[in-house]
C-alpha positions as CSV (number, residue, x, y, z in Angstrom):
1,X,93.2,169.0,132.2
2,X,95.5,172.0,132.1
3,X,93.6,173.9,129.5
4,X,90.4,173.6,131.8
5,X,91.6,174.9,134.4
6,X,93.4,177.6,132.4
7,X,90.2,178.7,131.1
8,X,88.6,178.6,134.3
9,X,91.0,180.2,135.6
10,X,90.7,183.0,132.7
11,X,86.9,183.2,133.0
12,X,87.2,184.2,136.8
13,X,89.6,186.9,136.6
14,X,87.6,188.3,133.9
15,X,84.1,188.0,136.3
16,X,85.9,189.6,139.1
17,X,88.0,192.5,138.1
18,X,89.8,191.7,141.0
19,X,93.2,193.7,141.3
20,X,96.4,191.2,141.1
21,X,98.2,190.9,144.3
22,X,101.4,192.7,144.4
23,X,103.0,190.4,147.6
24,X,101.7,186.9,146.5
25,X,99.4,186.9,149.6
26,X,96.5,185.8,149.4
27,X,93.4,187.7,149.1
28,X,91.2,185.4,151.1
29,X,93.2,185.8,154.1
30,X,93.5,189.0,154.9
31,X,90.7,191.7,156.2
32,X,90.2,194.7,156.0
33,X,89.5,196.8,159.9
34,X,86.2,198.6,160.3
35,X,86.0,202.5,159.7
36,X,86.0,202.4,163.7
37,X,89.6,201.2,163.9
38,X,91.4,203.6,162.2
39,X,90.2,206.9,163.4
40,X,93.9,208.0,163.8
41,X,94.3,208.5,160.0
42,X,90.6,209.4,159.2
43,X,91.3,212.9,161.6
44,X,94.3,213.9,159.5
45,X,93.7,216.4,156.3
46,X,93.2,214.6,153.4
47,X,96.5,216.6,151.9
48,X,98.3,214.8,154.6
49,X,97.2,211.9,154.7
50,X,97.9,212.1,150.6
51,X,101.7,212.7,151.9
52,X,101.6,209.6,154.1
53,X,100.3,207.3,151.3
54,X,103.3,209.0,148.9
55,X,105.8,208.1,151.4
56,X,105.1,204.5,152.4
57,X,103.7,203.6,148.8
58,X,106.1,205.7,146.6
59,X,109.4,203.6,147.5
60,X,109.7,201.3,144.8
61,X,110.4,202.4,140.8
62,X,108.5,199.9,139.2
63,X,106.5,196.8,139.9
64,X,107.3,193.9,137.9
65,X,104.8,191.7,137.1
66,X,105.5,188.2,136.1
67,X,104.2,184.9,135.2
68,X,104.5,182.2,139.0
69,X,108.0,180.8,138.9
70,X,106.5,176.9,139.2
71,X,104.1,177.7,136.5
72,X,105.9,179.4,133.9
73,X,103.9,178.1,131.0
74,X,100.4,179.3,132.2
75,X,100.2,183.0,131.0
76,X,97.2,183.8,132.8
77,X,98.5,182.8,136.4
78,X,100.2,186.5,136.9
79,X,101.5,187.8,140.3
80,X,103.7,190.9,141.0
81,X,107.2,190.9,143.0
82,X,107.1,191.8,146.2
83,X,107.6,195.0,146.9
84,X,106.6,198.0,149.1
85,X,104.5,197.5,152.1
86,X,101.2,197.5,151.5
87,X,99.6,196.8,154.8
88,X,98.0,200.8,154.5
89,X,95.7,199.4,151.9
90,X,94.3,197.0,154.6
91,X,93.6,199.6,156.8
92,X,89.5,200.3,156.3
93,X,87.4,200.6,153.2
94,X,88.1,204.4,153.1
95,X,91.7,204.5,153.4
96,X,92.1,201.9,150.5
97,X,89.6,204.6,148.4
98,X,92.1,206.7,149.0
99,X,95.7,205.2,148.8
100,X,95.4,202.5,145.9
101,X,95.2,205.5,143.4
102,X,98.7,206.5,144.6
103,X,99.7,203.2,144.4
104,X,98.5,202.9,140.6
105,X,100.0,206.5,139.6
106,X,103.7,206.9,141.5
107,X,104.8,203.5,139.7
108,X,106.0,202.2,136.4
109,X,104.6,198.9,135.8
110,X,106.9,196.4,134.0
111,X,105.5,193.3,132.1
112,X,108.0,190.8,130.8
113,X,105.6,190.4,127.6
114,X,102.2,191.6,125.8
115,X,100.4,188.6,127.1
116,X,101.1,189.7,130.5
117,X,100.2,193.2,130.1
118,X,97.0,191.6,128.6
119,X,95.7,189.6,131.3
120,X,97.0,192.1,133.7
121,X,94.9,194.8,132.7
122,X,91.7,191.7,132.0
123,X,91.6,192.0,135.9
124,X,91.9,195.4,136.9
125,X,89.2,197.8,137.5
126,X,88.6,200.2,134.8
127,X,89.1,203.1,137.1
128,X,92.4,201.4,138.9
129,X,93.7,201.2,135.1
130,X,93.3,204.9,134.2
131,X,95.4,205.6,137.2
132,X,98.5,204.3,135.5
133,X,101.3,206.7,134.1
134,X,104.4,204.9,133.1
135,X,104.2,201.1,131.2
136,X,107.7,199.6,130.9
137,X,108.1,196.6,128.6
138,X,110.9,194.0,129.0
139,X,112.4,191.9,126.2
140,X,115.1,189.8,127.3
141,X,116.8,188.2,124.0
142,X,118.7,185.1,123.7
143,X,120.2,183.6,121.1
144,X,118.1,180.9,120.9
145,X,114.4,182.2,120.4
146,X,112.9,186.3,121.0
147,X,109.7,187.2,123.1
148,X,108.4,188.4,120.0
149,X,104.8,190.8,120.5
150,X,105.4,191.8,117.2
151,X,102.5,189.2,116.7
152,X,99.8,191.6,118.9
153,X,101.3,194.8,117.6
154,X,98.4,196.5,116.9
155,X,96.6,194.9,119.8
156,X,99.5,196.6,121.5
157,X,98.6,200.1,120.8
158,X,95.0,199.6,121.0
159,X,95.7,198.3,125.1
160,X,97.7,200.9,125.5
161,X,94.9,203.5,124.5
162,X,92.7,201.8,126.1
163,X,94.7,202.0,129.5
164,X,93.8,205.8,129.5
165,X,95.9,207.5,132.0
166,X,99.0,206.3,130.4
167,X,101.8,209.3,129.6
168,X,104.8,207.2,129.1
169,X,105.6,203.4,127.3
170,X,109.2,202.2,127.2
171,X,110.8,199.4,125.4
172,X,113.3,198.4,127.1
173,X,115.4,194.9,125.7
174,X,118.2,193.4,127.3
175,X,120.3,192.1,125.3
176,X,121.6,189.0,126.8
177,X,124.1,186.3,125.1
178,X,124.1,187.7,121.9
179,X,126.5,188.4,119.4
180,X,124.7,190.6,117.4
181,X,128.2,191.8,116.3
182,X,129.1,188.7,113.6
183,X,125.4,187.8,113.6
184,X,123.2,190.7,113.3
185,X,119.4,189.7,113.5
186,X,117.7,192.2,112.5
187,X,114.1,190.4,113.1
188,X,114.5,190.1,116.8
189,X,113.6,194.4,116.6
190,X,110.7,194.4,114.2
191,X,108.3,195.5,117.1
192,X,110.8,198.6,117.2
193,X,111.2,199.5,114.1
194,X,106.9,198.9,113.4
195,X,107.0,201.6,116.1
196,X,109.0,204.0,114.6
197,X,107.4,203.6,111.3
198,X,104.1,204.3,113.0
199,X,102.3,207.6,111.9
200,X,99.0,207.6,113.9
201,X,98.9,210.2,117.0
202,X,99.7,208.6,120.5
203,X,98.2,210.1,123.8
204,X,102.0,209.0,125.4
205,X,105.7,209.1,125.1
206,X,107.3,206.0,123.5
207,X,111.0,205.4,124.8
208,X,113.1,202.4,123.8
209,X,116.6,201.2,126.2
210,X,119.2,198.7,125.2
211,X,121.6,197.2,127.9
212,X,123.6,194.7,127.3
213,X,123.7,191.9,129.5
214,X,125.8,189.2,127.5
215,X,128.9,187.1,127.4
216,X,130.1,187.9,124.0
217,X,131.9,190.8,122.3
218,X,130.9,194.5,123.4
219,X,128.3,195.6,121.1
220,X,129.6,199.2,121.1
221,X,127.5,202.5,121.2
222,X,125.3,201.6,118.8
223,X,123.7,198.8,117.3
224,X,123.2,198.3,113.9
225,X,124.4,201.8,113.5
226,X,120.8,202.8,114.7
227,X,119.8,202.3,117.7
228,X,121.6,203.7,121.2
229,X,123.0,201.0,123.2
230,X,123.1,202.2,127.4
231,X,120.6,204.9,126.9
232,X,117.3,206.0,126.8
233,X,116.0,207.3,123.8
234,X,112.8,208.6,122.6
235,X,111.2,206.5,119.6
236,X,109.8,209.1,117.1
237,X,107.3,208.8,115.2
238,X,107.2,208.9,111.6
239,X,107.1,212.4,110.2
């Protein structure tokens, strides 16, 4: 019963494009006012009302976008954290037109995995999607398994073409309860080093970021004598 309504599920988001709510809300509930009720906005410049959008959008670094807490195993059931308020969208047809592109450009956008980046971009809009700058990717490592995308890599590169607009991808792991010190597994950072190794041109920046966020012994600077550990780094390609 679960795999028919995930593919139900799929098949929807995939007919309606429809954008994934970023406070959990939902969709049905809300509407929007009619171009008659907001005539307060809709007399300001456009380079004002730009500056407006900036400043009540523009808050928050990065939206994370997750899998639902009481659904963890269902990859395509994907809502954002809460974040900014986003009540401006609601505003009148017009308005939306004009803010959600701010909204889409002045963040990074982090996904906990490739599947989520996936079905993410399955049900946004083309044009909403070439709006995006900065993609952050989160790996969180334990010492019992890895989110390895290693699987999709070159489904990975081929989304991240697709996504257009896109200037900057990081990779950023946390490395939490590890030892990597006394037990150095060098697998759990084959996406990494496939990226490195990598010798076709990309239309973006590729950054990796280690932090450590672990009970056992301090990893040190550098890890595996390689990479930085605490800092952002640029991944360069292969010359």
């Amino acid at each position: 019963m679960a795999d028919v309504e995930h593919r139900i599920r799929f098949r929807r988001a995939r007919r309606s494009k429809r954008s994934v709510l970023f406070d959990g809300k939902r969709w049905w509930n809300r509407k929007a006012k009619t171009q008659s009720q907001s005539l307060f906005l809709a007399k300001l410049p456009v380079e004002l009302r730009l500056q407006i959008y900036e400043m009540v959008l523009g808050e928050q670094d990065e939206f994370a976008i997750n899998f639902t807490e009481d659904e963890p195993w269902d990859c395509w059931n994907v809502r954002a954290d809460s974040g900014c308020d986003l009540n401006v969208l609601r505003t009148c047809k017009r308005i939306y037109r004009e803010a959600v592109t701010v909204l889409y450009s002045r963040h990074a956008f982090r996904f906990d995995s490739y599947d989520t980046l996936a079905t993410f971009a399955s049900t946004i809009r083309p044009q909403l999607l070439a709006c995006i700058r900065k993609v952050v990717l989160s790996v969180t490592l334990f010492w019992y398994r890895h989110d390895g995308f290693t699987m999709q890599y070159e489904e990975l590169l081929t989304l991240l073409s697709g996504l257009g607009g896109v200037t900057e991808v990081l990779l950023r792991y946390r490395l939490r309860e590890n030892n990597y010190v006394e037990h150095p597994r060098l697998g759990d950072f084959m996406l990494l080093e496939q990226l490195e190794e990598e010798e076709r041109p990309r239309e973006y920046t590729m950054f990796y970021e280690m932090s450590e966020v672990q009970t056992g012994p301090e990893i040190g600077g550098m890890l595996f004598d390689r990479w930085v550990v605490g800092e952002r780094r640029k991944i360069e390609m292969k010359k």
